[in-house]
BASETI-506279 format. One line per 5 residues: number of its first residue (from 1); their letters; for each residue y, x, z of C-alpha. Coordinates in steps of 0.5 Angstrom, whole numbers. Layout:
residues N
NUM> a> Y:X:Z | ...
end
This chain:
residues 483
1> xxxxx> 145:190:160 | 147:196:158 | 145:202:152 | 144:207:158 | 140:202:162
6> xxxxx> 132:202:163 | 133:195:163 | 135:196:156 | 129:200:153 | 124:195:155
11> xxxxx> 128:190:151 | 129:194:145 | 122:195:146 | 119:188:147 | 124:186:140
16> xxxxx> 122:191:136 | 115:189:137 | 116:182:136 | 120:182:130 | 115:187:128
21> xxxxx> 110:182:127 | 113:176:125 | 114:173:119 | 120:176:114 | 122:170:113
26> xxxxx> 123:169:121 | 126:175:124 | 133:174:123 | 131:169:128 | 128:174:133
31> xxxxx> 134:178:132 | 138:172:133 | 135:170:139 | 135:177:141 | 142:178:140
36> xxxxx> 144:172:144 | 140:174:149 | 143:181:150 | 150:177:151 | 147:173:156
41> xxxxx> 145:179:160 | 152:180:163 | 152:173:166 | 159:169:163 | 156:164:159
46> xxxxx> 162:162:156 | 162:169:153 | 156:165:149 | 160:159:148 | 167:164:145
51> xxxxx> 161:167:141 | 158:160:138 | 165:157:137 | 167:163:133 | 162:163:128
56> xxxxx> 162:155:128 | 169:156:126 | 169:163:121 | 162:160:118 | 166:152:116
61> xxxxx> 172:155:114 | 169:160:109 | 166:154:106 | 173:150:105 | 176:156:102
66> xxxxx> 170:158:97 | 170:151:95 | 177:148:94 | 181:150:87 | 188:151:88
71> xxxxx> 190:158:91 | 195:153:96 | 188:149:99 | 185:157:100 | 191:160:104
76> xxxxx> 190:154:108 | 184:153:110 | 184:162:112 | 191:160:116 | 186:155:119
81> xxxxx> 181:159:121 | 185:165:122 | 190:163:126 | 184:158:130 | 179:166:132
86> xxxxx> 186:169:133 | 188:163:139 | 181:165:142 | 181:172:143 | 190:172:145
91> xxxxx> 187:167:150 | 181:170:152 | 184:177:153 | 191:175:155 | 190:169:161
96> xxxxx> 189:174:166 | 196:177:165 | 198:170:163 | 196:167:170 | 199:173:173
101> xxxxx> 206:174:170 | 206:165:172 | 203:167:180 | 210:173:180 | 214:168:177
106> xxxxx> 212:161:181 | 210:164:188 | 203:162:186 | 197:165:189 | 192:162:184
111> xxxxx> 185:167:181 | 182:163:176 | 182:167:171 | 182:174:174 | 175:174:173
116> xxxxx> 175:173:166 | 172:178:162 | 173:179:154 | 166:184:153 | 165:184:145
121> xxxxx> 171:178:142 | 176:182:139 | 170:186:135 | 165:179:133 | 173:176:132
126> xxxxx> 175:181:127 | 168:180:124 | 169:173:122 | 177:174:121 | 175:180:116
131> xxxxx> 170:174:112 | 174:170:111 | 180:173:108 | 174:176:103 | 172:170:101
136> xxxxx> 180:168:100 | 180:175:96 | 175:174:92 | 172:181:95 | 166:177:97
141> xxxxx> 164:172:91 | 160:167:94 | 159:165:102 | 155:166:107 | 150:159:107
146> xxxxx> 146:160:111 | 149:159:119 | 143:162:121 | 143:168:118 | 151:168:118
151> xxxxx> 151:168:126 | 147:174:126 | 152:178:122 | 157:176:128 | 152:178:133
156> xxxxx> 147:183:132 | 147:185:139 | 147:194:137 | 154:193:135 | 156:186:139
161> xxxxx> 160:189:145 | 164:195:141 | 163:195:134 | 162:199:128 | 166:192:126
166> xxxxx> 162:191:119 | 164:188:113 | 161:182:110 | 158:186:103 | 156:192:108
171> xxxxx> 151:188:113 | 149:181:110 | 146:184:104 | 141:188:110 | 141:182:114
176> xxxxx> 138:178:109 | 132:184:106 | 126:184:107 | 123:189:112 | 119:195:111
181> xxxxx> 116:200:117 | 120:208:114 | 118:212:119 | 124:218:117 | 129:211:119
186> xxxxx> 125:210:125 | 125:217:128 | 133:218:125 | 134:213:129 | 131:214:135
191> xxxxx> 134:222:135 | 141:218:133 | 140:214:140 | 138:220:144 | 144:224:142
196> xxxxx> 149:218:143 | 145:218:150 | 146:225:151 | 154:225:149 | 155:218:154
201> xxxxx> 151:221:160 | 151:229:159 | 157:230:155 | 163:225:156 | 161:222:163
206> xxxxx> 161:230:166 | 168:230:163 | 171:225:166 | 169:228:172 | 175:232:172
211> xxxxx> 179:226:168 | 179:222:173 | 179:227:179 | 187:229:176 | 189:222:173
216> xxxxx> 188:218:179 | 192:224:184 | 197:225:178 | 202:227:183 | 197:233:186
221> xxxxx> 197:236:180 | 202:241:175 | 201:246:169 | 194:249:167 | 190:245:172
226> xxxxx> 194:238:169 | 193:240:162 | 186:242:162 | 185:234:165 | 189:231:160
231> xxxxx> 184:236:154 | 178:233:159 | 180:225:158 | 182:227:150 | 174:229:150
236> xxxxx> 171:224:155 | 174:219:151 | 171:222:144 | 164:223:146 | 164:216:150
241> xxxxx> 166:212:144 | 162:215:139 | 156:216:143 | 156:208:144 | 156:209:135
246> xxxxx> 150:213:135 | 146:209:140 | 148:203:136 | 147:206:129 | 140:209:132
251> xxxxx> 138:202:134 | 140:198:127 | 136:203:124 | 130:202:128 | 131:195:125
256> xxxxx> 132:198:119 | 139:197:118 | 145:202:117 | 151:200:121 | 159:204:118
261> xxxxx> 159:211:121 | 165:211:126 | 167:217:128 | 168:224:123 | 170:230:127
266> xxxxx> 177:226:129 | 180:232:133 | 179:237:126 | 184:232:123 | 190:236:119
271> xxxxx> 196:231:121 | 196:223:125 | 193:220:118 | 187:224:117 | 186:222:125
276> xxxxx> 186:216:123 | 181:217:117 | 176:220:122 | 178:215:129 | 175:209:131
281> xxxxx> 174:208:123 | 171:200:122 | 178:199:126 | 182:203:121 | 179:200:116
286> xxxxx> 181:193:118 | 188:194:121 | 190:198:114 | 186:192:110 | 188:185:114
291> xxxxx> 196:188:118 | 198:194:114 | 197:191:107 | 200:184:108 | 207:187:112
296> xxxxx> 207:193:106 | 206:187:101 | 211:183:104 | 217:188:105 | 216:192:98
301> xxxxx> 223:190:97 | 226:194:103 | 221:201:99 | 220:207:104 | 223:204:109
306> xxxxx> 218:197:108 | 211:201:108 | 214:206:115 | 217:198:118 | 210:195:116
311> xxxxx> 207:202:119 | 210:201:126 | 208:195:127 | 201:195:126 | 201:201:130
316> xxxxx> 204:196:136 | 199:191:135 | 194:196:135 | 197:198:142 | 198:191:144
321> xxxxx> 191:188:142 | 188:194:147 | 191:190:153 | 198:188:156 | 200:193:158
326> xxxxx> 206:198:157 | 201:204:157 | 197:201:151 | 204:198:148 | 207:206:148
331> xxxxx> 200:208:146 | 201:204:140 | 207:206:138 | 207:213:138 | 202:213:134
336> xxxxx> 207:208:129 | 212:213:129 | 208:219:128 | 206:215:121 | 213:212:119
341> xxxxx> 216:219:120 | 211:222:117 | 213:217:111 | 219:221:110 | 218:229:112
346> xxxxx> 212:229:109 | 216:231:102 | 220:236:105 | 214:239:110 | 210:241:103
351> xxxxx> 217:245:101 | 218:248:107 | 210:251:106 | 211:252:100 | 218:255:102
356> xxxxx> 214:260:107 | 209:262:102 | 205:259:107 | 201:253:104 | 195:256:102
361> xxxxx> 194:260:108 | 188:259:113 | 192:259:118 | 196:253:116 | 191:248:117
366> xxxxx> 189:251:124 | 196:251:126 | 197:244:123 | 190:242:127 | 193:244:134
371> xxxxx> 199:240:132 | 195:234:131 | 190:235:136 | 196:235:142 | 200:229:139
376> xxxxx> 194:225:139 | 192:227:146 | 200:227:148 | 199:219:147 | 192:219:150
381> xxxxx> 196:220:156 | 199:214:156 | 193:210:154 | 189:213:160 | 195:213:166
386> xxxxx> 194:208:171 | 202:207:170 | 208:208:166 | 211:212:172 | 204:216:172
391> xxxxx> 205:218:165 | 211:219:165 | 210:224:171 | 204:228:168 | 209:229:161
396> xxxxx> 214:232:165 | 209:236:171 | 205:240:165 | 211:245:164 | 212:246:171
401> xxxxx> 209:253:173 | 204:252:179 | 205:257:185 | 199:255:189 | 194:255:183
406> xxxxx> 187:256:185 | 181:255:181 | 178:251:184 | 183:245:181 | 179:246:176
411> xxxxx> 172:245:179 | 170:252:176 | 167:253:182 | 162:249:181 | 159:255:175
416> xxxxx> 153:250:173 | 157:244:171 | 162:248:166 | 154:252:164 | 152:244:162
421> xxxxx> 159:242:158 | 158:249:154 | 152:247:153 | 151:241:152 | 158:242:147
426> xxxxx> 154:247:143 | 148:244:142 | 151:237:139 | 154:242:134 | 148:246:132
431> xxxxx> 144:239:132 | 149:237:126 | 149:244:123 | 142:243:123 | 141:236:120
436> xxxxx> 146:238:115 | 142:244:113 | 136:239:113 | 139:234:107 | 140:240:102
441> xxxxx> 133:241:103 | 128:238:97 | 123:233:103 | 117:235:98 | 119:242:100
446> xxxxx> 114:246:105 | 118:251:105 | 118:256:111 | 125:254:112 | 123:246:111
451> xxxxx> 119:248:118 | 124:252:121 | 130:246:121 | 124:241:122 | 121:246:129
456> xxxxx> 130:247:131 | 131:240:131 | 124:239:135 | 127:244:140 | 134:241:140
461> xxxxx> 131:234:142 | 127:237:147 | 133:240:151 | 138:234:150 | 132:230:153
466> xxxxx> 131:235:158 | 139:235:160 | 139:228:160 | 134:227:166 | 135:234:169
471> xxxxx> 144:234:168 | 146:226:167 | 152:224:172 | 151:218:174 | 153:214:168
476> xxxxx> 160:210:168 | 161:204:163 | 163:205:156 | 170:206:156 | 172:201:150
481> xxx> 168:195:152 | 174:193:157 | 178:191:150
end
């Protein structure tokens, strides 16, 4: 069951009601029992079991370290608890290839684990990771006693499969308020769920269209009509994303829970570390506090050359955890040695504007925003292609001129379909200019402009729910729910 599904509106639809008109001291139980159910939806029990031993686990080892007094008995016990949700998702991840690179080195022919899927582990792991190194840091004065309570924290099935990665001190405070019908947070979340639902099936499935198209005949395709696919895969990806976030944020403000906002504007970034600041953000909160943090610390001996050191490898790690291949390894690593490079030029790229007499130009931001947009989808590439080899052909085969070039590469010949992106694209943009508009407004104020933004957003929502039953493609699944 997934958020674009019929079948998913029912659900959403039957849990509210029932956790509407049961008893507050109760309803963590129905979100619970919701949650459970949600996972179960995807037919591999034992995802549950992954699930339930993470929490068993997560929850114990958060008590032992609260309760012991010597700082070596805390480390221990978050060792034991990390290193325990660590093995389970390396095994639940990796086994596949593990089995396979065993098959090519023994002649087997063995199957058992290609059918293993790992839906939702590395972001409920990282959840229960991040709880308990707050523990051991004191970030979070007391545990969670409540298993109850605790399991939902892990499991509240809007954020299940691909984040937002919570902190502790961010849900489990919400999870354990009293619920209060607000109609402004029920309507926000459901205009929230539609707009993720417009990105998802109008947006960032319409743009892989043409992605796939190019990625999977990589070798038919040179210059413009290449690059434009490489820009496409960069979009698709952006709009997939974070249409799962809007929709899983829109759902928990229906329960009347606000989940960590995930995306802001990433391709407007200025340099690699302010897309990072905008990307993924629950994930590079959680890389920088538990991987970068910890290597930076222990190598600040070695100064520049420990931070750029500790840079690099999280960045690999990043790349390795999104799965085992060379793609995703190479990804990672770019990325690391944008960031570690940056560590040293950035000092003297301030001079050399400065120097330019450049530095407070408007230009220079648009030029540094053109720079960081294609550095990022330059590694996109790699992350996307189905090998090394294809990637590698598609860096190269971009700065060949295309003799033969025709427009219907591009798939303009279809008019209507670019009419659609255009619009849809503009559309996305005006809803935000407008809602941010309507926040700077006094919600007392029955100005003429109070009806005006209320009658725009009105007509936004009406043609995006037009689009979506009129324009949809047939819906893919979302991208990050494979890692």
């Amino acid at each position: 069951m997934t958020f674009t599904s019929f079948t998913f509106y029912l659900f959403l639809t039957f849990v509210y009601l029932v956790f509407y008109w049961t008893a507050d001291r109760w309803r963590w139980l129905v979100l619970l029992t919701a949650s459970y159910a949600f996972y179960a939806t995807f037919k591999a029990p034992y995802l549950l079991v992954v699930l339930l031993m993470v929490t068993a686990i997560s929850y114990t080892c958060g008590l032992k370290i609260a309760a012991q007094q010597q700082e070596s008995a805390k480390k221990r016990w978050l060792w034991i608890g990390s290193t325990a949700c660590v093995a389970i998702l390396v095994l639940m991840k990796y086994l596949p290839f593990l089995e396979a690179q065993g098959n090519n080195l023994l002649g087997l022919n063995t199957a058992i684990t290609r059918t293993l899927v790992s839906i939702g582990v590395s972001y409920f792991t990282f959840q229960a990771i991040s709880y308990m190194a707050d523990i051991y840091l004191e970030i979070e004065e007391e545990p969670e006693r409540h298993f109850g309570r605790y399991a939902l924290y892990l499991a509240f099935f809007p954020k299940l499969l691909q984040g937002p990665i919570e902190r502790t001190g961010d849900l489990l405070p919400q999870l354990k308020k009293p619920y209060q019908f607000d109609y402004d947070a029920m309507l926000s979340g459901m205009i929230l769920f539609t707009l993720g639902l417009f990105k998802k099936v109008v947006v960032a499935d319409r743009f892989a269209l043409y992605a796939d198209q190019v990625f999977n005949n990589i070798h038919d395709y040179t210059g413009l009509p290449l690059l434009l696919g490489i820009y496409a895969y960069a979009f698709q990806i952006y709009f997939d994303f974070s249409a799962y976030t809007d929709m899983a944020r829109g759902t928990g403000r229906i329960f009347g829970i606000n989940l960590t906002e995930n995306f802001n504007s990433p391709y407007l970034a200025t340099s690699i570390a302010d897309f990072w600041r905008r990307w993924h953000i629950s994930f590079s909160r959680w890389i920088l506090d538990y991987i970068f943090k910890p290597l930076q610390l222990g190598w600040r001996d070695w100064g520049q050359t420990g931070t750029a050191l500790a840079l690099l490898v999280t960045f690999i790690i990043s790349g390795i955890w999104h799965g085992a291949t060379w793609g995703f390894f190479i990804w990672g690593l770019l990325h690391g040695i944008y960031l570690a490079s940056s560590t040293y030029y950035k000092p003297y790229q301030k001079k050399l504007y400065k120097w330019l007499g450049i530095e407070k130009s408007c230009w220079l931001k648009w030029w540094q925003m053109f720079v960081t947009f294609h550095l990022v989808s330059f590694a996109w590439v790699f992350f996307r292609a189905n090998s090394v080899g294809n990637a590698l052909t598609a860096v190269f085969s971009v700065f060949k001129v295309n003799h033969s070039f025709s427009f219907n590469q591009l798939l303009i010949s279809d008019l209507s379909s670019m009419f659609v992106i255009l619009l849809a694209l503009a559309l996305v943009h005006l809803l935000k200019i407008v809602h941010q508009y309507k926040n700077r407004i006094d919600v007392n104020c029955l100005s003429a402009n109070h009806l005006i933004v209320h009658t725009l957003s009105v007509v936004i929502i009406s043609i995006m729910f037009y689009l979506v039953i009129f324009c949809g493609v047939a819906t893919k699944s979302f991208i990050y729910t494979q890692f």
